[in-house]
C-alpha positions in Angstrom: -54.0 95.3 92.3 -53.1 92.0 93.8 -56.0 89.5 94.7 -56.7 85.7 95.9 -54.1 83.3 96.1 -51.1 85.9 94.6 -52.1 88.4 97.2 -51.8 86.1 99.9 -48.3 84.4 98.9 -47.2 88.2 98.1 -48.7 89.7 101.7 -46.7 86.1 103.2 -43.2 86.9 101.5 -43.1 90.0 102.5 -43.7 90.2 105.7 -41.1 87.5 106.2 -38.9 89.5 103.9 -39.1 92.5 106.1 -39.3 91.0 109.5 -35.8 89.4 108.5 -34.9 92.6 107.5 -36.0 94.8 110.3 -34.1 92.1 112.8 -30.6 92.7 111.0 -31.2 96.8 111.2 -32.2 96.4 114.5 -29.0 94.3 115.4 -26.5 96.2 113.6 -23.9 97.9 115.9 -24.9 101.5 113.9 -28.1 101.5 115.1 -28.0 99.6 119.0 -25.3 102.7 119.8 -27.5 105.6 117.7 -30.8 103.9 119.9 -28.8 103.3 123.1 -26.9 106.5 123.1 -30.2 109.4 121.7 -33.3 107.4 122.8 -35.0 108.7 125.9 -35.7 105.5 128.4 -33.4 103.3 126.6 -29.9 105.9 126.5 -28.8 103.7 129.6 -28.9 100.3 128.0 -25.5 98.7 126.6 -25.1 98.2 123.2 -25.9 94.3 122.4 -25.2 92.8 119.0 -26.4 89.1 118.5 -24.6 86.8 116.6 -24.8 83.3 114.8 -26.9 80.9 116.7 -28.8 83.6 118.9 -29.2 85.9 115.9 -30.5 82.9 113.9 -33.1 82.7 116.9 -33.8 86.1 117.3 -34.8 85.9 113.3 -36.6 82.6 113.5 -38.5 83.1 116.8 -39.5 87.4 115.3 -40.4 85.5 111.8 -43.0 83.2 113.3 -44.4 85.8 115.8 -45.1 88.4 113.2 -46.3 86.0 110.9 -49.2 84.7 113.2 -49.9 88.0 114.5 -51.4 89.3 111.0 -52.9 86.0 109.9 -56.2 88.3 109.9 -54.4 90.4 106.9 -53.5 88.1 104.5 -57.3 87.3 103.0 -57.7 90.0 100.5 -60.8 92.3 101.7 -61.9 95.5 101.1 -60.7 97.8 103.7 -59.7 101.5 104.1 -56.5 102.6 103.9 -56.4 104.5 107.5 -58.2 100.7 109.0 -55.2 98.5 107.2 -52.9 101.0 108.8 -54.6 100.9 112.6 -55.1 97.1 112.0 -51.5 95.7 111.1 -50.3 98.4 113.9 -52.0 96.5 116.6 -50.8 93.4 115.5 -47.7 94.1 114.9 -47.5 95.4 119.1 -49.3 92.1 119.5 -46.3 90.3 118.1 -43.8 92.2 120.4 -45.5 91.6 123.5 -45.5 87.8 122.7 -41.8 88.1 121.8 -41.4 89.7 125.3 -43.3 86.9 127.1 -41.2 84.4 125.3 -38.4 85.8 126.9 -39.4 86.3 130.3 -40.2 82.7 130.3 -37.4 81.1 128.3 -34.3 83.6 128.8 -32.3 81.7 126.4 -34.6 82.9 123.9 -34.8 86.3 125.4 -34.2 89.6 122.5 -32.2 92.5 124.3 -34.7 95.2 125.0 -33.3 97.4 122.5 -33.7 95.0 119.9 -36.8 94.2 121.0 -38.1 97.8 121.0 -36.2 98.9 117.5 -37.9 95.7 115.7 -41.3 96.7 116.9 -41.1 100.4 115.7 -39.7 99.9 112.5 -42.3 96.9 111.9 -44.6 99.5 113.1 -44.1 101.7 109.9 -43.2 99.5 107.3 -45.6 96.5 107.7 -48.8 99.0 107.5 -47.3 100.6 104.3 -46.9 97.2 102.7 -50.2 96.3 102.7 -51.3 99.4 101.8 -48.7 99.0 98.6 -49.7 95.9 97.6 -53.6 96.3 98.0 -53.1 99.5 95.6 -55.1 100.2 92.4 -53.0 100.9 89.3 -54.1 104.1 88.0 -56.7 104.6 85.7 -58.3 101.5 86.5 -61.5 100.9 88.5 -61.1 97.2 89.1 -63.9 94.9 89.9 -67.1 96.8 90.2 -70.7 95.5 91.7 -73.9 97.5 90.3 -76.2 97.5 93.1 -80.2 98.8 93.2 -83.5 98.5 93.0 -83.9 100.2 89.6 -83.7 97.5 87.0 -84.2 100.6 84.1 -81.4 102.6 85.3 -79.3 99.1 85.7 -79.8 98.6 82.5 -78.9 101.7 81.5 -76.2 103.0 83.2 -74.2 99.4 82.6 -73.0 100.7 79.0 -71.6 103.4 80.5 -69.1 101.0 83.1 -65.8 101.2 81.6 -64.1 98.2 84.0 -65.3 94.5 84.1 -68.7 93.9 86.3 -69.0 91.3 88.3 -72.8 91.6 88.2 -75.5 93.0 90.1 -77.4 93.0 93.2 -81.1 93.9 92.8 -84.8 92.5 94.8 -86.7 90.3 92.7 -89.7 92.6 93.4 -87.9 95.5 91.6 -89.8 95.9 88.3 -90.2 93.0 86.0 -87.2 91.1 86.8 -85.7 88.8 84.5 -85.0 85.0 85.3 -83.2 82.8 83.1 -81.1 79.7 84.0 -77.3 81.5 84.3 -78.4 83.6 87.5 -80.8 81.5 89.5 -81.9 78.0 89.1 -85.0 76.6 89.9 -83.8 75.6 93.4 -82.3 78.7 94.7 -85.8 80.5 93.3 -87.4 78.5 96.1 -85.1 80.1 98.9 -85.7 83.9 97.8 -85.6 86.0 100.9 -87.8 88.9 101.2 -85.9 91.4 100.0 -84.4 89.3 96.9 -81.4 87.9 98.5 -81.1 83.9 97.7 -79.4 82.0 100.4 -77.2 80.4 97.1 -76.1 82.9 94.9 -75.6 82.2 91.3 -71.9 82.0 90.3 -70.6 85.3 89.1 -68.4 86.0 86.5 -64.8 85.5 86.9 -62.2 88.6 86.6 -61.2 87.2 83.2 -64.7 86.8 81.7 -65.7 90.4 82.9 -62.6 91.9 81.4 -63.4 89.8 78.2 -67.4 91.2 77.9 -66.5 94.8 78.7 -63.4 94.8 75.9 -63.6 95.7 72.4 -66.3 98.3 73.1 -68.7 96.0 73.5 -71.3 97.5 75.8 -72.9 95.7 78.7 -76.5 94.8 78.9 -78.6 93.2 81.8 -78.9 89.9 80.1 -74.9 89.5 79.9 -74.5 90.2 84.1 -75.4 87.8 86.4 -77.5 88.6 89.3 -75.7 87.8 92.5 -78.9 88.3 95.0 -80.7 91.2 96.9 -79.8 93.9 98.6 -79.1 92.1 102.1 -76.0 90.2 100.5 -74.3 93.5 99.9 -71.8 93.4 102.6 -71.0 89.4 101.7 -70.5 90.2 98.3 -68.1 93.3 98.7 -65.9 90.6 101.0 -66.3 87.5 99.4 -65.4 88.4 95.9 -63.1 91.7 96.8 -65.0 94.7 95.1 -63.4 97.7 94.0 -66.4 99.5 93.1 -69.9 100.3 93.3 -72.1 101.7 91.1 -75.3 102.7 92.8 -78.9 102.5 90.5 -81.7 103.1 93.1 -84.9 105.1 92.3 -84.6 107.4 94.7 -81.4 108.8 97.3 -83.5 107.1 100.2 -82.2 107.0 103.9 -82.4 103.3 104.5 -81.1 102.0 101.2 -79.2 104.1 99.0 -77.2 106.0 101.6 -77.1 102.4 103.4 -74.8 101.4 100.7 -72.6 104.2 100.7 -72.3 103.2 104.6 -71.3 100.0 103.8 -69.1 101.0 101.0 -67.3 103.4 103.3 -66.9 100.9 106.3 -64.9 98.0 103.7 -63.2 100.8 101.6 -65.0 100.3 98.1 -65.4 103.2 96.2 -68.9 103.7 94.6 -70.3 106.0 91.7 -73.5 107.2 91.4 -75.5 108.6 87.9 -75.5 112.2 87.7 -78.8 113.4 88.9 -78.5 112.2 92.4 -75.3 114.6 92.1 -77.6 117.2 94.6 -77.9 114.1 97.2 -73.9 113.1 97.5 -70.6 114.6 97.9 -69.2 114.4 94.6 -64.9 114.5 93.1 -64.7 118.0 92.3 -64.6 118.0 88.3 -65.9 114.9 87.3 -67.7 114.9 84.1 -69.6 112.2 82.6 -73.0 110.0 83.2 -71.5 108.2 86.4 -69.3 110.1 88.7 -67.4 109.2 92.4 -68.9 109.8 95.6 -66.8 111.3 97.6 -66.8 108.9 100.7 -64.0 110.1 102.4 -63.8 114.2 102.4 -60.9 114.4 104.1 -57.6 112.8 104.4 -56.9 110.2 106.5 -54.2 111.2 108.7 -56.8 114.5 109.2 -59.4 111.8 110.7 -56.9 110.3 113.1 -55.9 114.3 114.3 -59.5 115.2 114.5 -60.3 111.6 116.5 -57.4 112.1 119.1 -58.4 116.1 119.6 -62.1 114.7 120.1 -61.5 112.1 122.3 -59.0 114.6 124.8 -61.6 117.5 124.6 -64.1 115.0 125.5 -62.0 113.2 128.2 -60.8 116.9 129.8 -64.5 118.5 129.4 -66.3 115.6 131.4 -63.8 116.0 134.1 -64.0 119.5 134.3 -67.7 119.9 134.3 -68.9 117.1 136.2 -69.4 119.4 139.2 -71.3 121.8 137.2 -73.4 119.7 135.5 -74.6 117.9 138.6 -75.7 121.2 140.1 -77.4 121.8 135.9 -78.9 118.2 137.0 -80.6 119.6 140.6 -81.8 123.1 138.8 -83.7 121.2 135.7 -85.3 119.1 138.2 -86.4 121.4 140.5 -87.2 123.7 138.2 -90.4 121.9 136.4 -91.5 118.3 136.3 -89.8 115.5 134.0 -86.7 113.6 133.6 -82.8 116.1 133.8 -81.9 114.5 130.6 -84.0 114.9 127.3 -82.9 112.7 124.6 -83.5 112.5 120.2 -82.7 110.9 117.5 -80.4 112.7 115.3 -78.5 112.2 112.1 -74.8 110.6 111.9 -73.0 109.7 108.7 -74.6 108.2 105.7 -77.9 108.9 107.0 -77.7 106.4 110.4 -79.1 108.0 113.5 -78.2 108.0 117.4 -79.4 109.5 120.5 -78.3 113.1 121.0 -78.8 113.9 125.0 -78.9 117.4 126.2 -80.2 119.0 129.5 -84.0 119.5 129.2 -84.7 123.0 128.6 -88.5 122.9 127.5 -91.7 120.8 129.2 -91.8 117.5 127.9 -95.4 117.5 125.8 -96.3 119.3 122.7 -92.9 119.0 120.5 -92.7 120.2 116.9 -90.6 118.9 114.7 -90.9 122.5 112.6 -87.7 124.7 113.6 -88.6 128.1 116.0 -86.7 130.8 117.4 -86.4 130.6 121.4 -88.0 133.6 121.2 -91.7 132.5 119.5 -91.3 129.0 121.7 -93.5 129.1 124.8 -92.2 125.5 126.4 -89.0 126.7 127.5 -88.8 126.7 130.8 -86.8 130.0 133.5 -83.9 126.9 133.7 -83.5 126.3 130.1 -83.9 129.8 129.1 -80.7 130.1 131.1 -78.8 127.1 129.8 -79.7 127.0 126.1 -78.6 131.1 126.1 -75.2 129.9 127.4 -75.3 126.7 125.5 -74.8 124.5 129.0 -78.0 122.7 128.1 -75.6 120.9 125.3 -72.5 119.6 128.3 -73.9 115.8 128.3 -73.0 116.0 124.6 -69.5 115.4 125.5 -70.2 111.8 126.6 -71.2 111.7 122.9 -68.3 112.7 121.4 -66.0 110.9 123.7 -67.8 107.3 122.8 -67.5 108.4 118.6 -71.3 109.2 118.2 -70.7 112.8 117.4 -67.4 115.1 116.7 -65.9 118.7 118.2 -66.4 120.4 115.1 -68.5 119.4 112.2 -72.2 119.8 110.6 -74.5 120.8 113.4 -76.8 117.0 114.3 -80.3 117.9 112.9 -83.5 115.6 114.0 -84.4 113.0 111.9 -87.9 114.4 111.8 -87.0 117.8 111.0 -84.7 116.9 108.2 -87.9 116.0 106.2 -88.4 120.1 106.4 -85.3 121.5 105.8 -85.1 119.2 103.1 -87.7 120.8 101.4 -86.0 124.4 101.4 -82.3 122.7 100.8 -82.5 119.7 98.6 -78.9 119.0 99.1 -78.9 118.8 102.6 -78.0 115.5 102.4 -74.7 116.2 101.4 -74.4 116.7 105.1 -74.5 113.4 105.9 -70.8 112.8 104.7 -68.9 113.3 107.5 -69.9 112.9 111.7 -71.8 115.6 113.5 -70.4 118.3 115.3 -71.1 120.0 118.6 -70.4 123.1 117.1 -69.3 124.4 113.6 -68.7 127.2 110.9 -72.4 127.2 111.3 -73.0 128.1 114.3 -70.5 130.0 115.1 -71.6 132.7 112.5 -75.1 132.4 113.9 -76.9 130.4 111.1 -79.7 128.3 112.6 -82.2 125.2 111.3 -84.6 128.5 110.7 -82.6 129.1 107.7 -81.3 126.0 106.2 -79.8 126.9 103.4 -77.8 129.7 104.8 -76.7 126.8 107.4 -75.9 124.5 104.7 -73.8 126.9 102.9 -71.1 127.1 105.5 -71.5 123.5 106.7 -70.4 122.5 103.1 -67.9 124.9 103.4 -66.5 123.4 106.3 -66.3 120.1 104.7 -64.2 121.2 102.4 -61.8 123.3 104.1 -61.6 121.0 107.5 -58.5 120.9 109.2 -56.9 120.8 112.5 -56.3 124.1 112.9 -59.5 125.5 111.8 -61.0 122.8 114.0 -59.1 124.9 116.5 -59.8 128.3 115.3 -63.5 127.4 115.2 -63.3 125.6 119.2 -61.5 129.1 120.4 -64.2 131.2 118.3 -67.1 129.2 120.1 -65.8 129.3 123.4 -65.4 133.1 123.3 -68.9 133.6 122.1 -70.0 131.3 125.3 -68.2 133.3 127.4 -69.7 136.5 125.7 -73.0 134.8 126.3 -72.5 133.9 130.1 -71.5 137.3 130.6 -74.7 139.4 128.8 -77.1 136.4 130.8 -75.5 138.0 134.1 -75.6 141.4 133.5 -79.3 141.4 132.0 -80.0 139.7 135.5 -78.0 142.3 137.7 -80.3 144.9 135.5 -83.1 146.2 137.2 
């Protein structure tokens, strides 16, 4: 994989190469009569074929508009493949409409429309898929990997088992005896220790070459030979400043705050990270990995999955709020007239990698007295006549879609638990944190086969089953299956009322 100064003269070059490129397809008489003649909206433009001087401008002026659009791109940083892909998109539209103002105000220098259009669709597809080609890692290789904790034993440990070159380590100085000598902090970056370890000068680490050189010829790493690059807060500056491939996480226990903090921030810049084996029950792991250290599996599902599930949440979001606004201001009026308190009750609840966000719902119980221990409706005596209503028919969960329209939550995924009550159903299902991997659901393969918080490993079962069978048409299947069952519900809550 490319990186520093290469990477940027290789990203440069080649977007020049295939902007120049791109221009000529897009000017070739072939292609202005197959996209004059077949193409909706442009089929009544005439074919226009630039030549010598204004072709030479058409290149020049495309050239230094692309160019300056993706600036942003050309410093190597970790990213995900599905972000490099959205990213160089948008600037790539960003380069055509400056193109297209540069012609409206200078018509000399004015692209035909067809051009114009062609160029920006075909730079569309094939600027993404360069970066994503260059920023590939050869196979078999794990590249430049960060050991990151608060466990200096299991650092020291688990760094014989790193088969790639280590850059070094970020640990607190409070972890355990921690071991100063004059190649990782000097006496004057000791003075500007932060509280959690992080120095505001970090000792130099080592470079690519000298990492390849310790970890060759089966010589093992120790904690002596690594430099320590800081505390925990300097994680995100170090995955960016010095381009990390990989993280291998040695914390002393899979804690919300920091351990499944750095799988967050390992997801968000697109580093992979490995974890020893016995916090195997707290992560999503590659199916068939063997040895001491195996890969988290940070993203579950494919990417082009994520972008189909995004754009199905945000227009079942966008179409549900429209269509129930009426209802849910007259679900507003009956809550409040119903018992004393505010129409909307709110709680925190679990998102990915353990980071929380307010869940709102229609309050269906009186405010005082809440237990964080899971209940049948049945055996709970704060639901109010109002909410026995909505949370039967599951309209007490409608503001929800303001949720999933903003990105909080999902259509379909693992049921949102409360922080507090996690610490519970934790205790019956020790992997519920496997959970955690992908966004919360409004509804799932969970609930739609009736497993509730009162059973949490029955609940987790299919949850983890859903994770690894999502897709958009059992996202689908599972919407319709819900749907009908609300629909089944509304329907018993009328006819038990019609009853005498």
């Amino acid at each position: 994989m490319l990186t520093g100064w290469r990477y940027r003269v290789v990203a440069l070059l080649g977007v020049i190469g295939l902007t120049v490129a791109t221009v000529s397809v897009a000017n070739h008489p072939v292609s202005q009569t197959i996209f004059t003649t077949h193409v909706p909206l442009f089929n009544r433009l005439e074919v226009t074929v630039l030549t010598n001087g204004s072709l030479g401008w058409a290149i020049l002026l495309s050239v230094i508009a692309v160019t300056i659009a993706l600036l942003p791109l050309y410093k190597p940083r970790p990213r995900r493949f599905l972000d490099t892909i959205v990213m160089a998109q948008k600037r790539v539209f960003v380069a055509g409409l400056g193109l297209a103002a540069l012609g409206y105000f200078k018509w000399s220098h004015r692209l035909p429309r067809a051009t114009l259009a062609m160029i920006v669709g075909l730079l569309a597809i094939v600027i993404p898929a360069w970066f994503v080609w260059i920023r590939r890692r050869p196979a078999g290789t794990n590249g430049r990997t960060l050991i990151v904790g608060d466990d200096l034993a299991q650092i020291e440990r688990i760094a014989p088992e790193i088969d790639a070159p280590v850059l070094g380590y970020l640990c607190p100085s409070t972890a355990g005896q921690f071991m100063f000598d004059e190649r990782t902090v000097d006496d004057e970056s000791t003075d500007k220790m932060r509280a959690d370890g992080g120095l505001e000068m970090a000792s130099k680490p080592l470079s690519r070459d000298d990492a390849e050189r310790e970890t060759a010829g089966h010589q093992p790493l120790n904690l002596e030979s690594l430099a320590r690059l800081g505390g925990l807060s300097r994680l995100e500056d170090t995955l960016v400043e010095h381009d990390i491939d990989t993280v291998v996480l040695a914390f002393q226990r899979a804690d919300r705050a920091e351990f499944f903090g750095a799988l967050d921030a390992c997801h968000e810049h697109g580093v992979d990270a490995k974890v020893h084996r016995e916090y195997a029950d707290s992560v999503l792991v590659s199916k068939g990995d063997v040895g001491t250290l195996v890969d988290v599996d940070l993203e579950p599902w494919d990417p082009l999955d994520h972008l189909f599930k995004r754009l199905f949440d945000i227009v079942f979001a966008a179409v549900g709020l429209l269509v129930f606004a009426p209802l849910m201001l007259v679900l507003a009026a009956a809550v409040k007239l119903d018992s004393p308190g505010p129409v909307l009750y709110s709680q925190d609840r679990t998102a990915g990698f353990g980071e929380t966000f307010p869940v709102y719902k229609f309050r269906s119980m009186v405010p005082e007295g809440e237990s964080a221990t899971p209940s049948e409706d049945e055996e709970n005596d704060r639901i109010t006549r109002t909410g026995s209503i909505l949370r039967t028919t599951h309209l007490d969960e409608l503001p929800q879609l303001w949720s999933i329209f903003v990105g909080d939550m999902s259509v379909v995924g693992p049921r949102a638990a409360w922080t507090e009550e996690e610490v519970l159903l934790e205790e019956d299902a020790p992997a519920w944190r496997k959970r955690w991997f992908v966004k919360p659901g409004l509804t799932g393969l969970a609930q739609i086969n009736d497993a509730k918080s009162t059973d949490p490993n029955t609940k987790l079962r299919y949850d983890l089953e859903y994770i690894r069978r999502q897709s958009f048409w059992l996202d689908v299947k599972i919407v319709v299956r819900q749907v009908w069952k609300v629909l089944e519900d509304i329907v018993a809550t009328v006819q038990l009322d019609r009853s005498p």
